[in-house]
C-alpha positions as CSV (number, residue, x, y, z in Angstrom):
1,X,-58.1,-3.1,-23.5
2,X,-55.8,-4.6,-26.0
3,X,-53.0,-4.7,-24.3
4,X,-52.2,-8.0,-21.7
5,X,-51.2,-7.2,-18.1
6,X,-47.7,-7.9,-17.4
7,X,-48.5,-9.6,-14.5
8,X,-50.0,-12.5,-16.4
9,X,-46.0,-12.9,-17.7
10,X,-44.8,-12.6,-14.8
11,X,-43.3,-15.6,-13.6
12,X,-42.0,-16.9,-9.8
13,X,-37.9,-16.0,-9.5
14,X,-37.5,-19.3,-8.2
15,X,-39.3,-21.3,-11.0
16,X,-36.8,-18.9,-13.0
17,X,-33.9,-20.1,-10.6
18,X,-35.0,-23.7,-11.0
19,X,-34.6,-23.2,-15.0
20,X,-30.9,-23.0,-14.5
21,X,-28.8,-25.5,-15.5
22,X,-25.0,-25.3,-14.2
23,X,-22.0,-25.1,-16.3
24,X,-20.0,-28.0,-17.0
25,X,-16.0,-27.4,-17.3
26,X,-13.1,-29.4,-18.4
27,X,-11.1,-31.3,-14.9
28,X,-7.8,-29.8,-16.0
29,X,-9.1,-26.4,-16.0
30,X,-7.7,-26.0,-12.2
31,X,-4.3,-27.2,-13.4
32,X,-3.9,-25.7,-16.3
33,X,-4.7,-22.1,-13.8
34,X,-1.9,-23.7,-11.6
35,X,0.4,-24.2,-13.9
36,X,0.1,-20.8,-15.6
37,X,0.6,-19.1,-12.2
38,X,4.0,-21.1,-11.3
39,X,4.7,-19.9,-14.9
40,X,5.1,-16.4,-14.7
41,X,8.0,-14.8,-12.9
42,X,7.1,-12.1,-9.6
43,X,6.2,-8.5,-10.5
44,X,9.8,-7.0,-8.8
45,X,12.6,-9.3,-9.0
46,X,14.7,-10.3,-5.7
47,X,18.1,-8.8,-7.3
48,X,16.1,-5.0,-7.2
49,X,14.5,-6.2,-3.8
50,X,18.4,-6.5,-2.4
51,X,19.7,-3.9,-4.0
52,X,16.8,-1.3,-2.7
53,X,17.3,-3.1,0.9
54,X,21.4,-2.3,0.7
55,X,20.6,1.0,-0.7
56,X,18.4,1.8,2.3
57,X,20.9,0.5,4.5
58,X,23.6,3.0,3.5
59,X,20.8,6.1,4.1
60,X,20.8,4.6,7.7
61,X,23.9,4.6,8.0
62,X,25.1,8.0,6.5
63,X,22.7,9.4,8.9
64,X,23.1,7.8,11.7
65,X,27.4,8.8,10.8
66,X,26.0,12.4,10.5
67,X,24.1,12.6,14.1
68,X,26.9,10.8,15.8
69,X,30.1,12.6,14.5
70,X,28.8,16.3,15.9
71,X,31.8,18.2,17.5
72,X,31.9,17.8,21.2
73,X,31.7,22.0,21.4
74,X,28.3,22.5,19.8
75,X,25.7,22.0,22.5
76,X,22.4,21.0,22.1
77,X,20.7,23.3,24.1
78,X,18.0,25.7,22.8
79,X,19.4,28.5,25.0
80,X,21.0,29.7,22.3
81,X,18.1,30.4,19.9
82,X,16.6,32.7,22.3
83,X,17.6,36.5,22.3
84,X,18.9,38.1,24.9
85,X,16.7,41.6,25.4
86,X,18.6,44.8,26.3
87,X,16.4,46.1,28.9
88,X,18.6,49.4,30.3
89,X,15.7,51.7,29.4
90,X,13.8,49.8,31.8
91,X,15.8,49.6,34.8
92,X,17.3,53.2,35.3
């Protein structure tokens, strides 16, 4: 055979874990992170947040106008989606 076993190159994960050196970074990288964040402005500003909230209001309202201002005369009763039935046939 010619060819070397790879388990000869195999090596032990943790003598490859051991080989790892950690990273070194700058002390202002936290603030520099910081300072970009207080930076930026929010995603939705609070002038469309207000005006969505009054906007909502008003639907409340209009409906809550709408289910209050029904006539006195119209009931609310569902005896008058039901059919009457002519039954004379039946009861001669």
């Amino acid at each position: 055979m010619t060819k070397q076993s790879s388990k000869e190159y195999m090596k032990d994960p943790f003598d490859l874990l051991q080989t790892i050196t950690p990273a070194t970074i700058d002390a202002k990288v936290y603030d520099t992170i910081v300072e970009k964040i207080a930076i930026t402005k929010p995603i939705i500003s609070t002038q469309w947040l207000h005006r969505a909230a009054a906007i909502f209001i008003c639907l409340i309202g209009i409906e809550g106008y709408a289910i209050f201002s029904e006539t006195s005369g119209v009931t609310n009763d569902f005896s008058d989606l039901i059919t009457q039935t002519n039954n004379t046939l039946y009861y001669e």
